[in-house]
MIKE-392417 format. One record per residue: residue number from 1; residue in one letter; x, y, z of N, C-alpha, C, O in turn. Coordinates in steps of 0.2 Angstrom, whole numbers. Example, Ala and Ser with C-alpha at 12.3 -4.5 7.8 and 13.67 -1.06 7.14 Angstrom:
<atoms>
 pos code  n_c1  n_c2  n_c3 ca_c1 ca_c2 ca_c3  c_c1  c_c2  c_c3  o_c1  o_c2  o_c3
   1    A    66   -28    39    62   -22    39    66   -16    39    71   -17    42
   2    S    64   -11    35    68    -5    36    64     0    39    67     6    40
</atoms>
This chain:
<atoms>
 pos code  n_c1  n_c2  n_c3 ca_c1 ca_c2 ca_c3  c_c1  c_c2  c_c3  o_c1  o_c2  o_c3
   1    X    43   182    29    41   176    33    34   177    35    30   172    36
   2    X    33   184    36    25   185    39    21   181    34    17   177    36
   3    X    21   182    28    18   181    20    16   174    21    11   172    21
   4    X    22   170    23    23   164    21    17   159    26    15   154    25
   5    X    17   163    34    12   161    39     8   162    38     4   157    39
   6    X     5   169    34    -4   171    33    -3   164    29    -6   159    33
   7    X     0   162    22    -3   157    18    -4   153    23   -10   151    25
   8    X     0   151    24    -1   143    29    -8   144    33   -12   139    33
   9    X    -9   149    37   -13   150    42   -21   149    39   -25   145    41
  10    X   -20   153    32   -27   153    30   -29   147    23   -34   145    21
  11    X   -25   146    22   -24   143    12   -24   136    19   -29   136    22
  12    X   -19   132    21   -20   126    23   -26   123    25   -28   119    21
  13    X   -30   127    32   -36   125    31   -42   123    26   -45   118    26
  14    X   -42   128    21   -46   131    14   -44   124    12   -48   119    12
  15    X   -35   122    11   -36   117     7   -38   111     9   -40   106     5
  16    X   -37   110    17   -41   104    21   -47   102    18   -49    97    15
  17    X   -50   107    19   -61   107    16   -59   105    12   -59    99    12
  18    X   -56   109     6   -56   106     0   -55   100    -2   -59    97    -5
  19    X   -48    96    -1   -50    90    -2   -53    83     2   -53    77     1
  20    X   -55    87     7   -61    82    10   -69    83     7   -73    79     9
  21    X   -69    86     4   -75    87     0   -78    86    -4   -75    80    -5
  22    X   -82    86    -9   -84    81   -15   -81    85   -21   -80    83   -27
  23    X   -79    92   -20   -76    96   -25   -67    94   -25   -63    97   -27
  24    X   -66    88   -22   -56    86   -21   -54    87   -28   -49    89   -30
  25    X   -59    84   -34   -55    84   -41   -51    93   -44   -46    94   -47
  26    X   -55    97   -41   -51   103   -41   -43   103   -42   -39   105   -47
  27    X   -42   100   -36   -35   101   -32   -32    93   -32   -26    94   -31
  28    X   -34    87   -31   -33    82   -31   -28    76   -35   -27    70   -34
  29    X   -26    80   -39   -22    76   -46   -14    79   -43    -8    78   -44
  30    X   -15    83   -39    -7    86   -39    -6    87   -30     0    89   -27
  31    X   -13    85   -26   -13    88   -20   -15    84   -15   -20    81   -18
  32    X   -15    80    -8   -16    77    -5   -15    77     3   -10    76     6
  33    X   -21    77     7   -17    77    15   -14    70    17   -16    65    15
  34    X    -9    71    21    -7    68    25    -7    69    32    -5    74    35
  35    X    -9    62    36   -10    62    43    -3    59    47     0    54    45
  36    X    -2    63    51     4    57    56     3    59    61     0    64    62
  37    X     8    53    67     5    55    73    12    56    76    17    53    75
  38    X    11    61    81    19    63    85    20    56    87    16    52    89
  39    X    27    55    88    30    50    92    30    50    99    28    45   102
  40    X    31    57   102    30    59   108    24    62   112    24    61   118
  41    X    20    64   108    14    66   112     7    64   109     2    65   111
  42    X     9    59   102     0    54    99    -3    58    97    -8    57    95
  43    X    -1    65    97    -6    69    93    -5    68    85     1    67    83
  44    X   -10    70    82   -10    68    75   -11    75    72   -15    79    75
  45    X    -7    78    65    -6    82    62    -9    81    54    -7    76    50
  46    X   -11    83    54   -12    86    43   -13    90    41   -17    94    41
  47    X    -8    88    37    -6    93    33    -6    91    26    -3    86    24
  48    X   -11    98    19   -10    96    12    -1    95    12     3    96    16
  49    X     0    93     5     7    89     3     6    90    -5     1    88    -8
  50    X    10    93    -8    11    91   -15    13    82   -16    15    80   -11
  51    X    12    78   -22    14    73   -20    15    71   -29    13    74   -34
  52    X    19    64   -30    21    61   -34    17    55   -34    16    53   -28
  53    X    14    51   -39    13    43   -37    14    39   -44    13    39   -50
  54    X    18    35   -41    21    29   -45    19    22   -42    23    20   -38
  55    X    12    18   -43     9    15   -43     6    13   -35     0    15   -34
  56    X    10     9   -31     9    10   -22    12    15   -19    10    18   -14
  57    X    17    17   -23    20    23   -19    19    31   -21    18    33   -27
  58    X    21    36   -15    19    41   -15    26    46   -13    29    44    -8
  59    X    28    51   -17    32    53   -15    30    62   -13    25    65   -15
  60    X    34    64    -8    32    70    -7    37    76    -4    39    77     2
  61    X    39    80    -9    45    86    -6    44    89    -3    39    92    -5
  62    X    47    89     5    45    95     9    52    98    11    58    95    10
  63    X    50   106    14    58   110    17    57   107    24    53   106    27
  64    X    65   105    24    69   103    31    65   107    37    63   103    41
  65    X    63   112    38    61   116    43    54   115    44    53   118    50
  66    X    49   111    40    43   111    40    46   105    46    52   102    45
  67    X    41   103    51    42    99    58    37    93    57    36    90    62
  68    X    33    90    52    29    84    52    31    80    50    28    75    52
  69    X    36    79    46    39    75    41    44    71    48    47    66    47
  70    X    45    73    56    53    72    57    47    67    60    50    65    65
  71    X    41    64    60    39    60    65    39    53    59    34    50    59
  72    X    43    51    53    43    49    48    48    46    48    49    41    44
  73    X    54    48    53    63    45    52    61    38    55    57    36    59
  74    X    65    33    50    65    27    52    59    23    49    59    17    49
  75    X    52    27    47    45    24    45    40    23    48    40    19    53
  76    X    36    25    48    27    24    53    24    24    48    25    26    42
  77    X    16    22    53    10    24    49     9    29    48    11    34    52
  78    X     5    31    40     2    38    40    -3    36    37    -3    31    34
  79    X    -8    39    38   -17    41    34   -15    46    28   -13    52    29
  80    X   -17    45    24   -19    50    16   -24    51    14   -28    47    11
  81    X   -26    57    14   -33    58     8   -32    57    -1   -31    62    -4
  82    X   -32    51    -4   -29    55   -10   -35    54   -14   -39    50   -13
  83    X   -35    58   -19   -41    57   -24   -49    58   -20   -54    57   -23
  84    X   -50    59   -14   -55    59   -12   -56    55    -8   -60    56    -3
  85    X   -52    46    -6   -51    42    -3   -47    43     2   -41    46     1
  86    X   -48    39     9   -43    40    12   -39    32    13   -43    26    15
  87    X   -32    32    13   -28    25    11   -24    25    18   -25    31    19
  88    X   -20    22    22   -17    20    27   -11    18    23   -11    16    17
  89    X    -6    18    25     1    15    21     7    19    25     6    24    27
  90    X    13    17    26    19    17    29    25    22    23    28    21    18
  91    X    23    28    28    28    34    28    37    33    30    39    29    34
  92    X    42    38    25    47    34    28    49    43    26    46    46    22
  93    X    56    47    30    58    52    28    64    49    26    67    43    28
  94    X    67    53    20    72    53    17    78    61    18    75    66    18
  95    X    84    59    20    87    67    21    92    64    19    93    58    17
  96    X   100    71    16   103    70    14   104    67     8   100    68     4
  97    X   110    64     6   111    60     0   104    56    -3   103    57    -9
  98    X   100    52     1    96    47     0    90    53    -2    87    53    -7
  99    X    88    58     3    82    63    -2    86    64    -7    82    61   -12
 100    X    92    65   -10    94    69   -18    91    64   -21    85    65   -23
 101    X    94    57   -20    93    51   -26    85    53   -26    83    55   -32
 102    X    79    52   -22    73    52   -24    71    55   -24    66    55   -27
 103    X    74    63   -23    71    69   -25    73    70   -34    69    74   -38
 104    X    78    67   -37    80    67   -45    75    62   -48    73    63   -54
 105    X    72    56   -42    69    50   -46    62    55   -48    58    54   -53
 106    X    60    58   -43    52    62   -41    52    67   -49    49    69   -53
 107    X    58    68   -47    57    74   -58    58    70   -62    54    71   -67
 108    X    61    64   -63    62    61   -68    51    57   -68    48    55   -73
 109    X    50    58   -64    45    55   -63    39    61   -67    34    59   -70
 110    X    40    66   -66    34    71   -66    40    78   -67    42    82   -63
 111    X    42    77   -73    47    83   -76    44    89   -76    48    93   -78
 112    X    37    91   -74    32    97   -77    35   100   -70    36   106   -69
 113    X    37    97   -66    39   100   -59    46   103   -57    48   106   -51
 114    X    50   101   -62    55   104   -62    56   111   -61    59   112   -56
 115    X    54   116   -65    54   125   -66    49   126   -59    51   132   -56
 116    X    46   123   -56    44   123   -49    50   122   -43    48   125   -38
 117    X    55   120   -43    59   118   -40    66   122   -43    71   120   -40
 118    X    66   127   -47    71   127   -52    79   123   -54    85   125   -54
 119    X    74   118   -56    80   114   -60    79   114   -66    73   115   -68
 120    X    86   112   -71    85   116   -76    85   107   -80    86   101   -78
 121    X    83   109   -86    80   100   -88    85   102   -97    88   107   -99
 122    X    85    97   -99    89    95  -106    86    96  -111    80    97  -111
 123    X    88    95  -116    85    96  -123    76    91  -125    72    93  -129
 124    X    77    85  -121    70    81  -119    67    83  -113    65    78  -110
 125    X    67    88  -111    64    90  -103    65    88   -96    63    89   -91
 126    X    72    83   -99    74    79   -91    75    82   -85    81    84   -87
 127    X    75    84   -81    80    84   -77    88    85   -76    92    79   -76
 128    X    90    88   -75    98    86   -73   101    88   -67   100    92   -63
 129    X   104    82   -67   105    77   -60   106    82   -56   103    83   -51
 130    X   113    88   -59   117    92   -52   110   100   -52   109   103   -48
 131    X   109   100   -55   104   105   -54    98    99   -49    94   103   -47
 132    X    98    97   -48    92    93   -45    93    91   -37    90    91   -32
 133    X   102    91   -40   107    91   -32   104    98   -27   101    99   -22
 134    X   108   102   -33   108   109   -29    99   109   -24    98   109   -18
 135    X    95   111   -30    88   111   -29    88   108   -21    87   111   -16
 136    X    88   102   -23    85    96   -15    89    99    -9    88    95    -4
 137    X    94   104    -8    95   106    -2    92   108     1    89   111    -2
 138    X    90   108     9    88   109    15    80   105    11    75   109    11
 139    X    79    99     9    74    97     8    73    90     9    78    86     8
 140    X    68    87    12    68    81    13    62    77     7    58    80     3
 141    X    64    72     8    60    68     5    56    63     8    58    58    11
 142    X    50    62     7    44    57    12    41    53     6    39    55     1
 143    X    42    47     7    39    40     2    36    39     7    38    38    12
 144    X    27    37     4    21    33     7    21    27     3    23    28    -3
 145    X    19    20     6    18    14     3    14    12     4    14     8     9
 146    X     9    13     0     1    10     2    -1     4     0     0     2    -5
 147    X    -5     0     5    -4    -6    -1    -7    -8    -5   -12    -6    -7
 148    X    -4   -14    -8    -8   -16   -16   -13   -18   -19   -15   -24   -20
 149    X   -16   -14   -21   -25   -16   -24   -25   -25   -20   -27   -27   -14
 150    X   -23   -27   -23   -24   -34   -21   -22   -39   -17   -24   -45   -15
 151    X   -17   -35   -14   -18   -38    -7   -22   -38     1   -23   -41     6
 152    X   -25   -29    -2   -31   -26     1   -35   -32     0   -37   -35     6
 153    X   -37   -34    -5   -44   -38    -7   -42   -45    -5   -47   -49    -4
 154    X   -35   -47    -5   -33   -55    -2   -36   -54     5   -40   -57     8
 155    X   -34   -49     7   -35   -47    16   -42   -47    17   -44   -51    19
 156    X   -45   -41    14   -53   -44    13   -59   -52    11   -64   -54    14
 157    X   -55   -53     7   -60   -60     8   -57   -65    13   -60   -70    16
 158    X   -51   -63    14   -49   -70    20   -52   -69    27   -53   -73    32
 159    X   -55   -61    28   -58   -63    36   -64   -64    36   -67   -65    41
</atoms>
């Protein structure tokens, strides 16, 4: 557990600079901060995120025990840096039965993540489901929905 603090203590920061910086392409295809703000005390947190993206949305596995995800139950705003930009859009946590289903949809999405997670995948690299069950224990899952290129740009010319 000490091992696991040093990283966080020191590598977290590192990776903050890092993707705020002009060098984010390093680390940026697979890596991302997220900002939230406590429900109860308005302080805001961020923290890097491995993440998934499927067009507005972003998916993102985290363990039940990390504490930033739970200001997410039910949906709020969060802030992301992704690619170098930062985007605004609406976090939502997923726990239980509802993380499995998205946490199966997130490999079906990016199968290379699989042997990361150890689930074991099929003869075409899929995924399989009850390995994917097991896997997503004590995990949540966090969907950001940013919004749409173009209705950014609707909202921009209208005011």
């Amino acid at each position: 557990m000490a091992k696991l603090n040093l990283t966080l203590l020191v590598g977290n920061p590192l990776l903050k600079l890092l993707l705020r910086s002009r060098w984010h392409w390093n680390a940026s295809e697979e890596l991302m901060l997220i900002t939230v703000t406590g429900r109860k005390t308005g302080k805001r947190y961020t923290t890097p995120v491995n993440y998934v993206q499927d067009g507005n949305l972003l998916s993102v596995l985290t363990h039940a025990h990390r504490t930033w995800w739970r200001n997410l139950r039910g949906g709020a705003p969060v802030e992301v840096v992704l690619r170098g930009r930062k985007e605004k859009g609406i976090g939502v946590a997923y726990e239980g039965a509802a993380a499995v289903d998205r946490f199966y949809r997130h490999l079906q999405l990016v199968p290379k993540f699989a042997p990361l997670f150890d689930v074991e995948v099929d003869a075409d690299g899929q995924p399989l489901r009850a390995s994917a069950e097991k896997a997503a224990t004590g995990k949540v899952m966090v969907e950001i929905e940013l919004p749409a290129e173009d209705w950014e740009i609707e909202e921009d010319t209208a005011a």
